[in-house]
py3Dmol code that shows the C-alpha trace and the ligand (Angstrom):
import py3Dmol

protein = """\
ATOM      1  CA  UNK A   1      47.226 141.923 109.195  1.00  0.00           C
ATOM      2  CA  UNK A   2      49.577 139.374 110.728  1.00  0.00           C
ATOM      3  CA  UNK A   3      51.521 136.939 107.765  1.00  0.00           C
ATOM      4  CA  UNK A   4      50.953 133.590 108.733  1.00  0.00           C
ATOM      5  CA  UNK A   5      52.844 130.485 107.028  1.00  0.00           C
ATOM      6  CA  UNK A   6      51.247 126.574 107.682  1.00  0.00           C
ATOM      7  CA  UNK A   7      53.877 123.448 107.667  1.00  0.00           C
ATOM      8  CA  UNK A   8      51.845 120.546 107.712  1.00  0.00           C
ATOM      9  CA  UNK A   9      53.508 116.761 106.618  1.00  0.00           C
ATOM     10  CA  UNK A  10      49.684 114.939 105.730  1.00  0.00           C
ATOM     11  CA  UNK A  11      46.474 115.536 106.031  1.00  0.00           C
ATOM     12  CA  UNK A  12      46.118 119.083 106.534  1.00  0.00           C
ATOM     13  CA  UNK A  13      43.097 118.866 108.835  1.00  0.00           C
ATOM     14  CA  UNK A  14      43.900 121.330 111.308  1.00  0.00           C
ATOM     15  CA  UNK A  15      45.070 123.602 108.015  1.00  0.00           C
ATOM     16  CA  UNK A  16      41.524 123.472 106.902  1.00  0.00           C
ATOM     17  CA  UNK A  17      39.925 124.038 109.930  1.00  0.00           C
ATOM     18  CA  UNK A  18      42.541 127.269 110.091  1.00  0.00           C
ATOM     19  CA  UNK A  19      41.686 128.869 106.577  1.00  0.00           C
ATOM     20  CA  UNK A  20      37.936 128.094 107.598  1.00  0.00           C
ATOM     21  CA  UNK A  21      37.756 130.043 110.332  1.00  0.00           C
ATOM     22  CA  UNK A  22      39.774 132.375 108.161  1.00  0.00           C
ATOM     23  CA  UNK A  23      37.330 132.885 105.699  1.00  0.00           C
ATOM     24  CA  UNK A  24      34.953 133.630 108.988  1.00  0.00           C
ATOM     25  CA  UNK A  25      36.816 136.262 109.730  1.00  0.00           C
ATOM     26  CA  UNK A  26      37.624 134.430 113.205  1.00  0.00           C
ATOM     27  CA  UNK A  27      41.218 135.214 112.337  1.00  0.00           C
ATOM     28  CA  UNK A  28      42.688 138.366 112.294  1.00  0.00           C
ATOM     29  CA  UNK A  29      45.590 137.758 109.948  1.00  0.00           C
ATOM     30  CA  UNK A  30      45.975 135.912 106.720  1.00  0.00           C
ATOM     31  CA  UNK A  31      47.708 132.554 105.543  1.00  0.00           C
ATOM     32  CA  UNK A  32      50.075 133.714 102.789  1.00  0.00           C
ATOM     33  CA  UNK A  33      52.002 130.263 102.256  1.00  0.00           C
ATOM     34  CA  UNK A  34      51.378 126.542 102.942  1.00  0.00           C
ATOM     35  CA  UNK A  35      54.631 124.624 103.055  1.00  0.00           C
ATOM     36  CA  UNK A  36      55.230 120.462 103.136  1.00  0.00           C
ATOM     37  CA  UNK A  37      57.605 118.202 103.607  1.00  0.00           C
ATOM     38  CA  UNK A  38      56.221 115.672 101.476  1.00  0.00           C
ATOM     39  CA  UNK A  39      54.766 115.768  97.896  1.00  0.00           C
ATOM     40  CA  UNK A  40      51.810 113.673  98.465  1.00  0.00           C
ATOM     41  CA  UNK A  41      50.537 115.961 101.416  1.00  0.00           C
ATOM     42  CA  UNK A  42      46.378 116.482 101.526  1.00  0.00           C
ATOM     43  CA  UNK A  43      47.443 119.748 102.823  1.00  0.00           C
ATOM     44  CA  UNK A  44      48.661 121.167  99.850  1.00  0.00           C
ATOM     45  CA  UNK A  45      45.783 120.465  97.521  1.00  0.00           C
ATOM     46  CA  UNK A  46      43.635 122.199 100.340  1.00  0.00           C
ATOM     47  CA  UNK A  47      45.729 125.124  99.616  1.00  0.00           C
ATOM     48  CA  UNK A  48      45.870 125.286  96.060  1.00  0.00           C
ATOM     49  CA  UNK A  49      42.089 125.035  96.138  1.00  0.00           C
ATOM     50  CA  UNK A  50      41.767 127.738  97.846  1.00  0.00           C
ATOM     51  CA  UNK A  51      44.449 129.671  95.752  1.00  0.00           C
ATOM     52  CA  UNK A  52      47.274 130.089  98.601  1.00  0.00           C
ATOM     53  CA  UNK A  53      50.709 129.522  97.661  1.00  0.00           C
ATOM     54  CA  UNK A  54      51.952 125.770  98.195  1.00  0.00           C
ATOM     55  CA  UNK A  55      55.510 124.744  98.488  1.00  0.00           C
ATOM     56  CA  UNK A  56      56.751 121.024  98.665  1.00  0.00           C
ATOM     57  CA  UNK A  57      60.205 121.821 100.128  1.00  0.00           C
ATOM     58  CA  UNK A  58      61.685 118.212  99.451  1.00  0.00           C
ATOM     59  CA  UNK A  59      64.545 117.316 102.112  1.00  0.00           C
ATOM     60  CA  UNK A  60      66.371 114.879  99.868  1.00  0.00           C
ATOM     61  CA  UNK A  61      67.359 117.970  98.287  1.00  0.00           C
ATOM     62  CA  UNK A  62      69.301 119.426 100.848  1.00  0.00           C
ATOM     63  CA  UNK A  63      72.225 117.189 103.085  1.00  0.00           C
ATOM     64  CA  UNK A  64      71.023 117.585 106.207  1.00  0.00           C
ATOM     65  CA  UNK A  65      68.770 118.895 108.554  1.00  0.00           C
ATOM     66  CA  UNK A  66      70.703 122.251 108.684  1.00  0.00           C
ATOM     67  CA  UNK A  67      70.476 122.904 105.023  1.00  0.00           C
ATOM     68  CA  UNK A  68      66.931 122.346 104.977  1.00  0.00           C
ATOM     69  CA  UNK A  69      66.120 124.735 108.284  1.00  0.00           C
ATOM     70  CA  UNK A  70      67.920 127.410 106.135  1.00  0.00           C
ATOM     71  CA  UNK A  71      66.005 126.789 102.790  1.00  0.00           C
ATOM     72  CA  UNK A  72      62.961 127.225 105.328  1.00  0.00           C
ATOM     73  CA  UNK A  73      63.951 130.340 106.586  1.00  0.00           C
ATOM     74  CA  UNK A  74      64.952 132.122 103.884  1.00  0.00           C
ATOM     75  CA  UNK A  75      61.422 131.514 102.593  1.00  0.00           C
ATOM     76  CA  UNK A  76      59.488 132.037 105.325  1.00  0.00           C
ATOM     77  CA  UNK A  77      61.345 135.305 105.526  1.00  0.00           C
ATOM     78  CA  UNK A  78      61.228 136.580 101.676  1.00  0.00           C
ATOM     79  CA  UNK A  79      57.449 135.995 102.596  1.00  0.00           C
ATOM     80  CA  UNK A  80      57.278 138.125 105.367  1.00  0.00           C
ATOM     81  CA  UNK A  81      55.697 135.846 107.885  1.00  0.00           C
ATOM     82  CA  UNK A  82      55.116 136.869 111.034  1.00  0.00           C
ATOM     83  CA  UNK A  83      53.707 133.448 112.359  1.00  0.00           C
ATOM     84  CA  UNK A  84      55.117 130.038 111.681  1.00  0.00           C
ATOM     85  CA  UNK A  85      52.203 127.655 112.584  1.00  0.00           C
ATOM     86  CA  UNK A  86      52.990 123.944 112.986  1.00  0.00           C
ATOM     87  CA  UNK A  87      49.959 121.187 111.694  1.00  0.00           C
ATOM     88  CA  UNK A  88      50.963 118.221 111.409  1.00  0.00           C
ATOM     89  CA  UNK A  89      54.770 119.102 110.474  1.00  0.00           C
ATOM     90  CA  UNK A  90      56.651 115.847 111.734  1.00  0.00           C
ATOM     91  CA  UNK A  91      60.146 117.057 111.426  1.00  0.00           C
ATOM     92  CA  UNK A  92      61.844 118.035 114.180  1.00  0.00           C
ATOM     93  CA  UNK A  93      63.205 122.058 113.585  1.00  0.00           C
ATOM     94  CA  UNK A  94      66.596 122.724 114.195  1.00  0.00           C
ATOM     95  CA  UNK A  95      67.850 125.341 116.860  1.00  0.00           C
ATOM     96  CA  UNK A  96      69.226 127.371 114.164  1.00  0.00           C
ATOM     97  CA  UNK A  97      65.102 127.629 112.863  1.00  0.00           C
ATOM     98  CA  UNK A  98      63.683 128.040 115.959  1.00  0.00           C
ATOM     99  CA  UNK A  99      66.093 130.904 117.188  1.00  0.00           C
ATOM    100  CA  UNK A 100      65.425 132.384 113.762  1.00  0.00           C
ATOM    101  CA  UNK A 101      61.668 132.882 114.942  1.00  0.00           C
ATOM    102  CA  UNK A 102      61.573 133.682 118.278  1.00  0.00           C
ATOM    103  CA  UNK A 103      58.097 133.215 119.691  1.00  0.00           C
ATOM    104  CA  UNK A 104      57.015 133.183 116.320  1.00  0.00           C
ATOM    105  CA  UNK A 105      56.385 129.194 115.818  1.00  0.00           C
ATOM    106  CA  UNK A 106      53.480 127.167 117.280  1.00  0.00           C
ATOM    107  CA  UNK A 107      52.818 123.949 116.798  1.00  0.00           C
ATOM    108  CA  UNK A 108      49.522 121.908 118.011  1.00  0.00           C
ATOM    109  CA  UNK A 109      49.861 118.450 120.016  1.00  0.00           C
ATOM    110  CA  UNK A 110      47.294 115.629 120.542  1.00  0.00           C
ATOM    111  CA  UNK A 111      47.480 115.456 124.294  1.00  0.00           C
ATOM    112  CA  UNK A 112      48.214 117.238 127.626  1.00  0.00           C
ATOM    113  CA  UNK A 113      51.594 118.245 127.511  1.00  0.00           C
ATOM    114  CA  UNK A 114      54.311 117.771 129.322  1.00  0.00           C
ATOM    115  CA  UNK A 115      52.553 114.222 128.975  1.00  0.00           C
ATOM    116  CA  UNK A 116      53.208 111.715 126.256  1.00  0.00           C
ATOM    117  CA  UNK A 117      55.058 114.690 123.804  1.00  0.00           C
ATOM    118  CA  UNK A 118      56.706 113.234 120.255  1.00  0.00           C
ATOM    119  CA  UNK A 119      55.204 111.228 117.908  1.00  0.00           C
ATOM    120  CA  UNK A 120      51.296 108.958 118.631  1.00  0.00           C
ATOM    121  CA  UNK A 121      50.841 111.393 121.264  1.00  0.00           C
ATOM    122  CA  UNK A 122      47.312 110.065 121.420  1.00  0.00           C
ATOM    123  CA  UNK A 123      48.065 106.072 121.136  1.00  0.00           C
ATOM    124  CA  UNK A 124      50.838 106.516 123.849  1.00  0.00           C
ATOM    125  CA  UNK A 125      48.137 108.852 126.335  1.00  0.00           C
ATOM    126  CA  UNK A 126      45.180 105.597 125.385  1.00  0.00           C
ATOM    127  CA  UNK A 127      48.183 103.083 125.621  1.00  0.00           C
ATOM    128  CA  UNK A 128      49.118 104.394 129.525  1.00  0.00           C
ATOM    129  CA  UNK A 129      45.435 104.004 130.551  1.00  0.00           C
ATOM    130  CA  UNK A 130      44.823 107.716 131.299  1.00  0.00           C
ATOM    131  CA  UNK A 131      41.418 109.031 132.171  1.00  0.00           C
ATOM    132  CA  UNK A 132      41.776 112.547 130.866  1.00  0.00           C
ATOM    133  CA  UNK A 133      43.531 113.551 127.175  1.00  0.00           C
ATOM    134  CA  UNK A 134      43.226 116.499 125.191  1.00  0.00           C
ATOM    135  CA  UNK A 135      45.037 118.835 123.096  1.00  0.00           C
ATOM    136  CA  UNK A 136      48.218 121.340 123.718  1.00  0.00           C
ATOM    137  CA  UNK A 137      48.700 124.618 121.507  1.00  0.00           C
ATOM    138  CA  UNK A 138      52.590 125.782 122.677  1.00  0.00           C
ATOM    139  CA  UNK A 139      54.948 128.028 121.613  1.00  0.00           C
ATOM    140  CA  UNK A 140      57.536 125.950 120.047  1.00  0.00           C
ATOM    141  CA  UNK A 141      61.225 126.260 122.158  1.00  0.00           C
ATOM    142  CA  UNK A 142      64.275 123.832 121.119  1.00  0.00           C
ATOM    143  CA  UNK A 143      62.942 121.144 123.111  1.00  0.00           C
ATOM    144  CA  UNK A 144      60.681 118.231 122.144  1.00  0.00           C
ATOM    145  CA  UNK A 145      56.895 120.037 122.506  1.00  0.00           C
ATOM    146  CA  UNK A 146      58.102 121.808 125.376  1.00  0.00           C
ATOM    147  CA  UNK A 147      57.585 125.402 124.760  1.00  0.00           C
ATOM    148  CA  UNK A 148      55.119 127.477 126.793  1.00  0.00           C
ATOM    149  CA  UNK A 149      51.709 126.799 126.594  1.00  0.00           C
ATOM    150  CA  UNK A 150      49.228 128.969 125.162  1.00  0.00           C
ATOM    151  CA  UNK A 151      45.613 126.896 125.226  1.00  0.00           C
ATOM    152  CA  UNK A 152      45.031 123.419 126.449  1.00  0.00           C
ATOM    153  CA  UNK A 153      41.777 121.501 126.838  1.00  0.00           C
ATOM    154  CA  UNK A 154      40.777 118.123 128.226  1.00  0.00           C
ATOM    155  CA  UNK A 155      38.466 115.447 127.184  1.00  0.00           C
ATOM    156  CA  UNK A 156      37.557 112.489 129.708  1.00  0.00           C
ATOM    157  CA  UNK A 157      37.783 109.371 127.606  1.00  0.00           C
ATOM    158  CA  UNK A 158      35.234 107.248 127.488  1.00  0.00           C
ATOM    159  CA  UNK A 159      35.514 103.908 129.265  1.00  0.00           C
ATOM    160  CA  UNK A 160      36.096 101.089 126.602  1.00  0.00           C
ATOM    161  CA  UNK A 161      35.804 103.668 123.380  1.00  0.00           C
ATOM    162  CA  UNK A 162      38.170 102.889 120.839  1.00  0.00           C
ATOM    163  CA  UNK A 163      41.714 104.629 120.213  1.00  0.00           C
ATOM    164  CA  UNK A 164      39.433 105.765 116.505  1.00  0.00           C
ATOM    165  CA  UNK A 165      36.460 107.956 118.587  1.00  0.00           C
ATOM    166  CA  UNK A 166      39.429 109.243 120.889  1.00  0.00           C
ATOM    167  CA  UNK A 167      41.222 110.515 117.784  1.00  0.00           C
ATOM    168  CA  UNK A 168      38.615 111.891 116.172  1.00  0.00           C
ATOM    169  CA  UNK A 169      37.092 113.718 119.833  1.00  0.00           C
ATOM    170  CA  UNK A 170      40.738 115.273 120.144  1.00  0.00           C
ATOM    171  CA  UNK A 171      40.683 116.255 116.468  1.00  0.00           C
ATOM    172  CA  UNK A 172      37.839 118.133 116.657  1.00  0.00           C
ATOM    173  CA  UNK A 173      39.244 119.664 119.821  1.00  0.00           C
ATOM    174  CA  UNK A 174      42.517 120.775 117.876  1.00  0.00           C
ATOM    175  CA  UNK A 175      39.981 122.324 115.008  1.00  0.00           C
ATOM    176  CA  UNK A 176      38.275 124.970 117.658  1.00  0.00           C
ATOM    177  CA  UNK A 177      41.079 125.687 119.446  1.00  0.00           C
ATOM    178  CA  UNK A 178      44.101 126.384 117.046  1.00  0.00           C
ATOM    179  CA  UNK A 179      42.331 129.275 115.214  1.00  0.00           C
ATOM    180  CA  UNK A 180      41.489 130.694 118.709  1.00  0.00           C
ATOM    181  CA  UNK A 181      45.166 130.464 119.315  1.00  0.00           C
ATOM    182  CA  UNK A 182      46.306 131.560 115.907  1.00  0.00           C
ATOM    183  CA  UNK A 183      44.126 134.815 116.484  1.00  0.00           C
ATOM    184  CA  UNK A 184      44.964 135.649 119.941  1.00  0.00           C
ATOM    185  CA  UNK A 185      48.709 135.514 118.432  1.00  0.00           C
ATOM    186  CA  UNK A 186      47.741 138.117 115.376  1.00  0.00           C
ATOM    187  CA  UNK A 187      45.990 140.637 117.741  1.00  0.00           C
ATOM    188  CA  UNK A 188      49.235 140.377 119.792  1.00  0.00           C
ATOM    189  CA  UNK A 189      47.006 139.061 123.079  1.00  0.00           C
ATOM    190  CA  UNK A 190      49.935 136.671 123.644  1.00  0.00           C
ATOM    191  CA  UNK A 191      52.836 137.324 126.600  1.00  0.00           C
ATOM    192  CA  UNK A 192      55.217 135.650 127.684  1.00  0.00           C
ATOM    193  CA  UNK A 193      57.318 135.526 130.850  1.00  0.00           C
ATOM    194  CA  UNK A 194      59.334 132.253 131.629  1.00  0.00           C
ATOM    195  CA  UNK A 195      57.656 129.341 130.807  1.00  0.00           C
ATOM    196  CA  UNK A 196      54.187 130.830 131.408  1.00  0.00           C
ATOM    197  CA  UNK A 197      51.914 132.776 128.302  1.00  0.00           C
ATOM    198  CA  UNK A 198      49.348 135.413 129.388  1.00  0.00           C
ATOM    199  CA  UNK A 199      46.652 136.355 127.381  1.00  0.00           C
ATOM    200  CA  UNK A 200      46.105 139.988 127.855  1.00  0.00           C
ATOM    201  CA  UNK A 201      43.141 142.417 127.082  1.00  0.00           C
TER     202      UNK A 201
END
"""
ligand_1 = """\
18
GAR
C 47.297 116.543 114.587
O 46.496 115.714 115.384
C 48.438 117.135 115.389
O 48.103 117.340 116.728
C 49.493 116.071 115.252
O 49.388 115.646 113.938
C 48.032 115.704 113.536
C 47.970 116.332 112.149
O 46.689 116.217 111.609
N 50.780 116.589 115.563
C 51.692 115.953 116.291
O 51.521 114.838 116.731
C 52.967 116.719 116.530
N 53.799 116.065 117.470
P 46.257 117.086 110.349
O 47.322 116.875 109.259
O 44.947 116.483 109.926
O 46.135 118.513 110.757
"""
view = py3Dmol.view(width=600, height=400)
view.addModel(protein, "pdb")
view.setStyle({"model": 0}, {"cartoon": {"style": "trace"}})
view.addModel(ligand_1, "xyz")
view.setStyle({"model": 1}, {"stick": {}})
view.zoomTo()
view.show()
């Protein structure tokens, strides 16, 4: 069973809708460790509710972004985790983290990459006008949400809904499709050549 480790900053959302389809047994490995960012995070009560370690990891501890990548690492790595998933984590990883997990971190993004990537991914896609958003899971690479892509799906917006129903249509995307994601990485379905992921039988 595949170790998997959540950073989420806030809400914790997509964490929920992970450890719910965990306790379905729609996931074929186990979260082991929740990890924030910031003390107030929703995402860490979710954990301790359900009895899964919780670390706030506070960066005015550490001098710089450097320090605090390593503090991460050598966590994730006394844990044993073989997946680094991404919910709502709003700091940007340093190279030194990412090379440390090599096609081992995913992160989840609120609209068709390569458009609109970084932060309000889904007030910048309503802001442009577009027709069609949706939701990204990626591999995460040292660029800004530009690793390869493992699942994307669309949804047509609605003419004249507000930026509120858009949010929550996408959000309920993200919850069905990061736990497929999150399972096809456990059960090792996931390849990758280039820029392009396969999912294999
Ligand atoms: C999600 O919509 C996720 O796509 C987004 O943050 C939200 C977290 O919600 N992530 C990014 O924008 C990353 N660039 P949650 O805390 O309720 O899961």
């Amino acid at each position: 069973m595949k170790r998997v480790a959540v950073l989420a900053s806030g809400f914790g959302s997509n964490l929920e809708a992970i450890l719910e389809a965990q306790s379905r047994a729609e996931i074929q490995g186990k979260v082991v460790l929740v990890i924030s960012d910031r003390r107030d995070a929703k995402a860490l009560e979710r954990a301790e509710k359900r009895g899964i370690k919780n670390l706030f990891i506070d960066p005015r501890n550490y001098d710089d972004r450097e320090n605090y990548d390593l503090a991460l690492a050598e966590i994730l790595k006394s844990e044993e985790v073989d997946l680094v998933v991404l919910a709502g984590f709003m700091r940007l990883l340093t190279p030194y983290f990412i090379k440390s997990f090599p096609l081992k971190i995913i992160n989840i993004h609120p609209s068709l990459l390569p458009s609109f990537p970084g932060t309000d991914g889904i007030e910048q896609a309503y802001a442009h006008g577009v027709k069609v958003s949706g939701c990204t899971v990626h591999f995460v690479d040292e660029g800004l949400d530009s690793g390869p892509i493992i699942l994307q799906e669309s949804v047509p917006l609605i003419q004249e809904e507000s930026i509120e129903t858009l949010k929550q249509r996408i959000q309920a995307l993200e919850h069905r499709l990061y736990p497929i994601a999150i399972d096809l990485f456990c059960r090792e379905k996931l390849q990758v050549n280039g820029r392009r992921c396969y999912i294999v039988e």
